[in-house]
N, C-alpha and C positions, 0 to 999 in steps of 0.2 A: 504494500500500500504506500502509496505518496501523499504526503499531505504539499499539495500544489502550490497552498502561501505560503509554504514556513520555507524557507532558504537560509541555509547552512554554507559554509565555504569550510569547517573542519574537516579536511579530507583524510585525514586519520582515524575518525569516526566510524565506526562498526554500521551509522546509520546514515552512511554517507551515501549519496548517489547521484549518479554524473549530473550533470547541470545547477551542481550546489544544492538538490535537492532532499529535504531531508525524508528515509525511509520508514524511523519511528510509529509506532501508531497512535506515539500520544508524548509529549516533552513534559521536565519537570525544571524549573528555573528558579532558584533558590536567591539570597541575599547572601554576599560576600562580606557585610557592615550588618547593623543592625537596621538602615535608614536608608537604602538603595536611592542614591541619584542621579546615578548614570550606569552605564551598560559596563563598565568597568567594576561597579558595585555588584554586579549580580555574577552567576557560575549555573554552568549547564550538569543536573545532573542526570539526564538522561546520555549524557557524555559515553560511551561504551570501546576500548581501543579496538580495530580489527584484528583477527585475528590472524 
């Protein structure tokens, strides 16, 4: 399954797929701080390396 808006460029990602698309069926994006305010503040963990 492709979720068509979510675009990813981790290409190390287990859930990676060609045209930056991500394969996931569902992402979890967590706070890097306690007060996220920028995309710098946040961490993907639906992150998975390939194997």
């Amino acid at each position: 399954m492709v979720m068509s808006n979510l675009k990813c460029s981790v290409d190390t990602c287990h859930h990676w797929g060609s045209g930056n698309h991500c394969t996931a069926d569902g992402i979890e994006v967590n706070n890097q701080v306690s007060s996220a305010q920028t995309s710098d503040d946040t961490i993907c963990k639906t992150f998975k390396p390939q194997s």
